[in-house]
FIDREN-558591 format. One line per field, with one value per residue (C-alpha): x, y, z; residue number from 0; residue in one letter; chain. Coordinates in nm, 3 decimals. Layout:
N
X	[X|...] .
Y	[Y|...] .
Z	[Z|...] .
logu	[NUM|...] .
guba	[A|...] .
vofi	[A|...] .
//
This chain:
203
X	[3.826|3.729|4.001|3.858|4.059|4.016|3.707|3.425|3.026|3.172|3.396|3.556|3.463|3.601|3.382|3.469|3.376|3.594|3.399|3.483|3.153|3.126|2.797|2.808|2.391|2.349|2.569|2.750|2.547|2.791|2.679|2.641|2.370|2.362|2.616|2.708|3.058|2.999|3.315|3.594|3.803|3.835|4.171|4.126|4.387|4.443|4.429|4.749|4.795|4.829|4.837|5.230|5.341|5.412|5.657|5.867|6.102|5.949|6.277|6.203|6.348|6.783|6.757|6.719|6.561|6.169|6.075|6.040|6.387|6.412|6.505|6.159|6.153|5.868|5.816|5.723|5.997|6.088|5.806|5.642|5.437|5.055|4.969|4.600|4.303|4.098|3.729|3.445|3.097|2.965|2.782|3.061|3.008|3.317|3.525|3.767|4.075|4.044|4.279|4.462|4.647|4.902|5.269|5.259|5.174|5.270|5.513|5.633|5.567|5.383|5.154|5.068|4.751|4.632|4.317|4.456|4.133|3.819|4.118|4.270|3.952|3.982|4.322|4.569|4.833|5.024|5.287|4.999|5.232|5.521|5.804|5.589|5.246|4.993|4.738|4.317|4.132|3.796|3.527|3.158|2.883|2.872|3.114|2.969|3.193|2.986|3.196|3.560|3.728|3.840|4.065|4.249|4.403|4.698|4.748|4.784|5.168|5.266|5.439|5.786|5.749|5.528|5.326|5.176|5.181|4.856|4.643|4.467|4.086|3.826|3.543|3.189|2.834|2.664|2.267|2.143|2.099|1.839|1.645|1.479|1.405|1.842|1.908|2.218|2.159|2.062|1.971|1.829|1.453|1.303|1.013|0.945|0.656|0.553|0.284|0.043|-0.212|-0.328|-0.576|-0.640|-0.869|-0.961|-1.089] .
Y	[-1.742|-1.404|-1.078|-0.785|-0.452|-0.157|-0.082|-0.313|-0.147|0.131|0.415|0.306|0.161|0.033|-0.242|-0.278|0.025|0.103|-0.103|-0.430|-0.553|-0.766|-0.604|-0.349|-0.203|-0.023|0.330|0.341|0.544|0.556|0.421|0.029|-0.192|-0.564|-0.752|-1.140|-1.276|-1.645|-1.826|-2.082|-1.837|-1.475|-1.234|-0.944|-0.666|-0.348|-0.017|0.050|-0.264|-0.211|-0.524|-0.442|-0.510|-0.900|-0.775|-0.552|-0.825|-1.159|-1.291|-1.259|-1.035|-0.927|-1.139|-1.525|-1.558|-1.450|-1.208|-1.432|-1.565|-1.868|-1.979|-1.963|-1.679|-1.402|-1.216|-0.895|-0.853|-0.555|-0.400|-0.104|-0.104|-0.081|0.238|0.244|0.058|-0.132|-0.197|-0.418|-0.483|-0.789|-1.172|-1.384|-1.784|-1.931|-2.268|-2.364|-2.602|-2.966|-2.995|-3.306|-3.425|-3.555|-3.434|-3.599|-3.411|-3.136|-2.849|-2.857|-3.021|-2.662|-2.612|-2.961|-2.934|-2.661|-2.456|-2.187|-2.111|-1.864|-1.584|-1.671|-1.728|-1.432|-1.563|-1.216|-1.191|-0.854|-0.727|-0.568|-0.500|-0.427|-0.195|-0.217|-0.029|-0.270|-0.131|-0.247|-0.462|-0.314|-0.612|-0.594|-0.872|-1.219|-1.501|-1.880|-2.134|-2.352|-2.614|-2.728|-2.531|-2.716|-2.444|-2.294|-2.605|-2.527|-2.558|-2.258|-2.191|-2.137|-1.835|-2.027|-1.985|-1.632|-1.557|-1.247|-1.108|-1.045|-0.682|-0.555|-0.763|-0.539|-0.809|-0.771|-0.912|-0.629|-0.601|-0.466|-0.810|-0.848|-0.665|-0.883|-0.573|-0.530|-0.966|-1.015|-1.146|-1.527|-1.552|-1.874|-1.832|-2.159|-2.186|-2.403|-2.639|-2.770|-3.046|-3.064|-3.290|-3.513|-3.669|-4.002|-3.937|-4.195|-4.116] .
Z	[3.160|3.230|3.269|3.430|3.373|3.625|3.782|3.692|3.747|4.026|4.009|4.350|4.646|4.951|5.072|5.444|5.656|5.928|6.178|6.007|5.861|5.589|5.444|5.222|5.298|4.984|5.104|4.814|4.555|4.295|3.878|3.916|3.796|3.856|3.705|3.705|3.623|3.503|3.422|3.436|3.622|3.746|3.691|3.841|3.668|3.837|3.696|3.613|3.423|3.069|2.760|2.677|2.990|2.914|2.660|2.871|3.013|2.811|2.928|3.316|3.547|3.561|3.839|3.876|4.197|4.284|4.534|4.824|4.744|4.531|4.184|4.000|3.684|3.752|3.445|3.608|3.873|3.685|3.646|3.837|4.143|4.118|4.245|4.294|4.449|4.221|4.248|4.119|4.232|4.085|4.170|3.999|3.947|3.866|3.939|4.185|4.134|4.358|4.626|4.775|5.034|4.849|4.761|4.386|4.141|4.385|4.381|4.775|5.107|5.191|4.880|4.831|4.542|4.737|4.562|4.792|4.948|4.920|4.951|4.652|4.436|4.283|4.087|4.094|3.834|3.970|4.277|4.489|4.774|4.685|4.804|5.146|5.024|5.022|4.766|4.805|4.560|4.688|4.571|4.673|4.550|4.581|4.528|4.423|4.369|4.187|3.988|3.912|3.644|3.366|3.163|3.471|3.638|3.823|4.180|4.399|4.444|4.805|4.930|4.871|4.441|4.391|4.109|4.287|4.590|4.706|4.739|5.099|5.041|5.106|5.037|5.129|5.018|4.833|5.029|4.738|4.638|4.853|4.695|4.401|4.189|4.173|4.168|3.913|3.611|3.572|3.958|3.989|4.138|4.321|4.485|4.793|4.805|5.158|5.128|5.421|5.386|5.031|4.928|4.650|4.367|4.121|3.747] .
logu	[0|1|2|3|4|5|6|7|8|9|10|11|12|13|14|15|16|17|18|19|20|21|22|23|24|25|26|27|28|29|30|31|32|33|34|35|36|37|38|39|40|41|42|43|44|45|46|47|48|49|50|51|52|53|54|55|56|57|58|59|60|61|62|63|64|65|66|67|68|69|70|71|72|73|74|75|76|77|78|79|80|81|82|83|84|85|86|87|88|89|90|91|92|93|94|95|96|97|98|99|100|101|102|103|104|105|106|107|108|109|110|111|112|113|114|115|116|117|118|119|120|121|122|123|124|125|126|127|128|129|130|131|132|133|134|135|136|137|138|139|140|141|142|143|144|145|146|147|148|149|150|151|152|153|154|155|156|157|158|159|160|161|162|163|164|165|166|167|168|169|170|171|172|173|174|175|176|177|178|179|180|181|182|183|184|185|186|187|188|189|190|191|192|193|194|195|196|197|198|199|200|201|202] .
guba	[X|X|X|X|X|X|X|X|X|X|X|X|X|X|X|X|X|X|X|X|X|X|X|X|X|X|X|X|X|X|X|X|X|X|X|X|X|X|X|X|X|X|X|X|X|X|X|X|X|X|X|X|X|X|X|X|X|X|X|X|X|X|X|X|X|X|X|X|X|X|X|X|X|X|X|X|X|X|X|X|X|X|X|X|X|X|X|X|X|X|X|X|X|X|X|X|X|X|X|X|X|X|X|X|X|X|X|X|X|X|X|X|X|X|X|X|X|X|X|X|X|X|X|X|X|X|X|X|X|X|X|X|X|X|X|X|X|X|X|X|X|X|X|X|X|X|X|X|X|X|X|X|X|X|X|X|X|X|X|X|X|X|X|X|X|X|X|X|X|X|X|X|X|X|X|X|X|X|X|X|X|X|X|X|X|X|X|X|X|X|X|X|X|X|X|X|X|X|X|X|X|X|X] .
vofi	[A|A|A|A|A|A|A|A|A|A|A|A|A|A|A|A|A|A|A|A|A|A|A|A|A|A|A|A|A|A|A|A|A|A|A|A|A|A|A|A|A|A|A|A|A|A|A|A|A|A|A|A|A|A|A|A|A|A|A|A|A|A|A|A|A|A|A|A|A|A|A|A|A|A|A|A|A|A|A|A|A|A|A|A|A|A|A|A|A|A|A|A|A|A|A|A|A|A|A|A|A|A|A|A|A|A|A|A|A|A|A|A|A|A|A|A|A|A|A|A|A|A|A|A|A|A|A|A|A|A|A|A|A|A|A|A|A|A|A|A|A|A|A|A|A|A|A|A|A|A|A|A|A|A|A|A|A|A|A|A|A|A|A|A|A|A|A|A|A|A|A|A|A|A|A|A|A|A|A|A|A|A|A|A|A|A|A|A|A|A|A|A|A|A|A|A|A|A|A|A|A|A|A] .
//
């Protein structure tokens, strides 16, 4: 499992222009090279996370019930706010959880073994908008979901038991990866063969 901290290969971005589009075309001139993420599992932190911040409340929050309500302990209840947009520009491989139709083993009729989807992929840890300021995890690159994880195994809790609570995505496919001279690194390369005619030869 991989933890990213902060800004990863940028010094900000924000990957959807105004107009929508989900291509980044190679604008943003800011330091990056190519990077590749290859792992069981992505968690993006923000910046203002810092490592001490599990042992600020190990003993959950002064109150018993989660943000959306119910009786589930979240650690960081107490904590502050994150305060700014995070960014990272990278090709990331990593694994996805298997989802089911099927209540047992599964938390609620809503979340039943749920992988949560391509928008939870990216697995988030922190309160991204709370106290009504949603704040922007800014990413820009490539996402392959390649294989099953086999460290990170839980189901994707529902919105009735929160973990996190999830940042504005500003996602987009980096176009600079079209370029081979700027391909992450370990892109696969395959050539494609098309036979059109053969002949037999006997030795």
């Amino acid at each position: 499992m991989v933890y990213t901290w902060g800004n990863v290969n940028t010094t900000g971005i924000t990957s959807i222009p105004a107009g929508g589009s989900t291509l980044n075309n190679g604008g943003y001139t800011g330091a990056q090279i190519p990077v590749s993420i290859v792992c069981d599992a992505l968690f993006p932190l923000s910046k203002t996370w810092f490592d001490g911040l599990s042992a600020m409340y190990p003993e959950g929050s002064s109150a018993p019930l989660s943000a959306a309500g119910t009786a589930y302990r979240m650690a960081d209840d107490n904590l502050s706010d994150i305060t700014q947009s995070t960014s990272v520009r990278a090709a990331v491989i990593i694994g996805s959880t298997k989802s089911a139709m099927t209540a047992n083993p599964g938390r609620t009729s809503v979340g039943l073994r749920k992988n949560g989807g391509i928008n939870n992929f990216p697995r988030f840890l922190e309160l991204w908008n709370s106290a009504g300021t949603v704040r922007p995890f800014n990413y820009t690159g490539s996402i392959i979901p390649l294989y099953y994880s086999t460290q990170a195994l839980s189901q994707w809790e529902n919105d009735t038991s929160v973990i996190y609570m999830p940042p504005q995505r500003n996602w987009s496919f980096d176009e600079t990866f079209l370029n081979p001279n700027k391909l992450p690194p370990g892109t696969p390369f395959f050539q494609y063969l098309q036979g059109t005619s053969f002949r037999q030869s006997f030795n």
